[in-house]
C-alpha positions in Angstrom: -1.3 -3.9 14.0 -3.4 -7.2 14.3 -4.3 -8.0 10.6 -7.2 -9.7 10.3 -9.7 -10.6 7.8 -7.3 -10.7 4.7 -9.2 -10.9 1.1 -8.6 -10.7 -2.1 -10.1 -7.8 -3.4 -10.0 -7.6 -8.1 -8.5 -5.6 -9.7 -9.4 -2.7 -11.7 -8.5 -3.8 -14.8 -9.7 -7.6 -16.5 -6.7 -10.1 -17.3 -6.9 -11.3 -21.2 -6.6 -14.9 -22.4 -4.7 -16.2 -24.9 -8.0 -15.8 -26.6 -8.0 -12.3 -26.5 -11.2 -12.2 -24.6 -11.9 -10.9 -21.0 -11.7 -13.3 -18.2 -11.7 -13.2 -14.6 -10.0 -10.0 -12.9 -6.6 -10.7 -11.3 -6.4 -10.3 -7.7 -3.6 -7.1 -7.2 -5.2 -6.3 -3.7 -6.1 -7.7 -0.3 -7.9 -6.0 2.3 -6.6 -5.9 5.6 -7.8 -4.6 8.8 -5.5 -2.1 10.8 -5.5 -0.4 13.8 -4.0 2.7 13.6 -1.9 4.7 16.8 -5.3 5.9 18.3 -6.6 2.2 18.5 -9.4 3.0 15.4 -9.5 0.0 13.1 -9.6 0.3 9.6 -9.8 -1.6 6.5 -7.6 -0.7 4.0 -6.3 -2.0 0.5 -3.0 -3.3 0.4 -1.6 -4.2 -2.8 0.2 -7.6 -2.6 3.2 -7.1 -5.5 4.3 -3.9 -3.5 7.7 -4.8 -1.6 7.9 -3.2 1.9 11.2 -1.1 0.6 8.9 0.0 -2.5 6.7 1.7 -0.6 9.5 3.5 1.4 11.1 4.4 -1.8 8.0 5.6 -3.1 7.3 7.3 0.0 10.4 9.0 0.1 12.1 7.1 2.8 14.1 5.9 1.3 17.7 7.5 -0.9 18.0 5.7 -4.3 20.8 4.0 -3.2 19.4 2.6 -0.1 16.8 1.0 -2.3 19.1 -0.7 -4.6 21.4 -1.8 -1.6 17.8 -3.7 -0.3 16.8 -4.8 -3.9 20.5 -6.5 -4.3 20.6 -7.8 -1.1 17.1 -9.6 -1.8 18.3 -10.9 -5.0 21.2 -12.3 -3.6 18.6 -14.1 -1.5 16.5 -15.3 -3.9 19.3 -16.6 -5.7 21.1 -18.3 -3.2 17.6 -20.3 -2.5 17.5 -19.2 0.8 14.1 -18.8 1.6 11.5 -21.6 2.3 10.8 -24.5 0.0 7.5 -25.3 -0.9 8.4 -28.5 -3.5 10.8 -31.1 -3.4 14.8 -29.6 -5.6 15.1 -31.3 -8.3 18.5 -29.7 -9.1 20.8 -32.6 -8.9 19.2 -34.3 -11.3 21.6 -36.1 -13.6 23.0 -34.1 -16.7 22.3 -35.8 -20.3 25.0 -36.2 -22.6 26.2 -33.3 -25.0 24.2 -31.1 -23.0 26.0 -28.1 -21.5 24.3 -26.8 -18.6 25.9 -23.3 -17.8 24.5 -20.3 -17.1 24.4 -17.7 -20.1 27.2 -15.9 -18.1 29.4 -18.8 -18.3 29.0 -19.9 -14.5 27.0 -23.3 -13.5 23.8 -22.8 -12.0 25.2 -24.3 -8.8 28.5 -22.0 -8.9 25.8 -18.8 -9.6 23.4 -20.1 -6.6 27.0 -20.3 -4.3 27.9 -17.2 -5.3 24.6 -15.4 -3.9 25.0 -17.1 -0.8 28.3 -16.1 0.2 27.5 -12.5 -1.2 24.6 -12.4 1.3 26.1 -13.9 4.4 29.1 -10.9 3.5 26.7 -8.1 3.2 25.2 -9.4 6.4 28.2 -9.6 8.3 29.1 -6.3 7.0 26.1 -4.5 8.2 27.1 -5.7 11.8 25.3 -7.1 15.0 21.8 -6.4 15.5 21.3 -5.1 11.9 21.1 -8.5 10.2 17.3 -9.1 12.3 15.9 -5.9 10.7 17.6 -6.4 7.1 16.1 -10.1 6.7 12.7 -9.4 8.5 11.8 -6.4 5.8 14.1 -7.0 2.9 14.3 -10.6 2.4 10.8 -11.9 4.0 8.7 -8.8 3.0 7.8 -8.1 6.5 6.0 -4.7 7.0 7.8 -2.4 9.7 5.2 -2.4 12.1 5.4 -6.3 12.3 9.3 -6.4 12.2 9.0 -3.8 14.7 6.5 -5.9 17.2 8.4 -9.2 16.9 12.0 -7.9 17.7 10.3 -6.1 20.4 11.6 -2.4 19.5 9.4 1.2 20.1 7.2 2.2 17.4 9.0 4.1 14.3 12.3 2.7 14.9 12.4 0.1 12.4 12.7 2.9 9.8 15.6 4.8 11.5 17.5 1.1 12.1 16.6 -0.5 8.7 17.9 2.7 7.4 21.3 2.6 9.1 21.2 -1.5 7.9 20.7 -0.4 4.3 23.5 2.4 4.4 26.0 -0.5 5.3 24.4 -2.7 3.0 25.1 -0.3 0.4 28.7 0.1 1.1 29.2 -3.4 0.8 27.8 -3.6 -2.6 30.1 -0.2 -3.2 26.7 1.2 -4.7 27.3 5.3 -5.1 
C-alpha cells in the first residue's frame, strides 16, 4: 500500500480562541493514496488521532480485552520514554531545595519511568518469540497492518490473526479479564 501524497485535509468543525471567536480549522485528517487488493488507487481520508488498535476495536476486531492489553502495553511505552526523542531531557536537572519532587502516587518520576520499562520489556517477553515485532510495529509505533505486514515480510491479512494472538498474551500478562 504505497502512501503517497499525504495532506492535511480541515476539519469539519472551526477551533475557538481564547477569544471566543472562530479561527483556523484544525487539521483531524490527511489524505492518503491507497491501492487497494485489485491494484485501483484511491484517495481516502484518514484521520490522524485514530490509533491502529482503535480502528480494530471499533471495527470489531478486536475483544475489549485485547484492546486494553494494547492500550496498557502502549502506556507502558510512553512512560518508560521509549520511543524517539525529538529535544534534548532535561530530567536530571538539579532539584531546588524544599522542593519535593514525587509523583502524586508517592513514586519519583524516575522510579515511575523504571517501572514502565521493566513492565514493558515483561509483557514483551511474555508474549514470546516472534510476537514482540508485530506488538511494537502496531501498538507502540502506530504502524498500520498493511505496513507492519510488508516490512516483516508476512502474507497479506496475517498481521491481524498474529497481532491478535500477541495481544491475547499481552493481556494475560497484565491479568486483564
Amino acid at each position: 500500500m504505497p502512501l503517497s501524497n499525504t495532506r492535511p485535509v480541515a476539519s469539519r468543525s472551526p477551533r475557538r480562541s481564547s477569544s471566543g471567536r472562530n479561527s483556523a480549522p484544525v487539521a483531524r485528517f490527511v489524505e492518503r493514496q491507497i491501492e487497494d487488493p485489485n491494484g485501483i488507487v484511491q484517495t481516502v481520508q484518514v484521520h490522524i488521532g485514530e490509533s491502529p488498535l482503535l480502528w480494530l476495536r471499533a471495527r470489531g476486531y478486536l475483544s475489549e480485552r485485547l484492546y486494553l492489553a494494547g492500550d496498557r502495553l502502549r502506556e507502558d511505552w510512553e512512560i518508560a520514554g521509549l520511543g524517539p526523542r525529538v529535544t534534548m531531557v532535561w530530567d536530571a536537572a538539579p532539584m531546588s531545595r524544599g522542593r519535593n519532587r514525587t509523583a502524586p502516587g508517592g513514586v519519583e518520576p524516575q522510579g515511575r519511568q523504571l517501572s514502565a520499562c521493566q513492565r514493558f520489556d515483561a509483557a514483551i517477553d511474555h508474549a514470546g518469540p516472534g510476537l514482540s515485532d508485530i506488538l511494537w510495529r502496531v501498538v507502540c509505533a502506530g504502524e498500520g497492518l498493511s505496513i507492519a505486514e510488508k516490512a516483516l515480510g508476512w502474507p497479506k491479512r496475517a498481521a491481524k490473526l498474529v497481532l491478535g494472538f500477541a495481544l491475547e498474551r499481552v493481556a494475560d500478562y497484565y491479568r486483564i479479564a
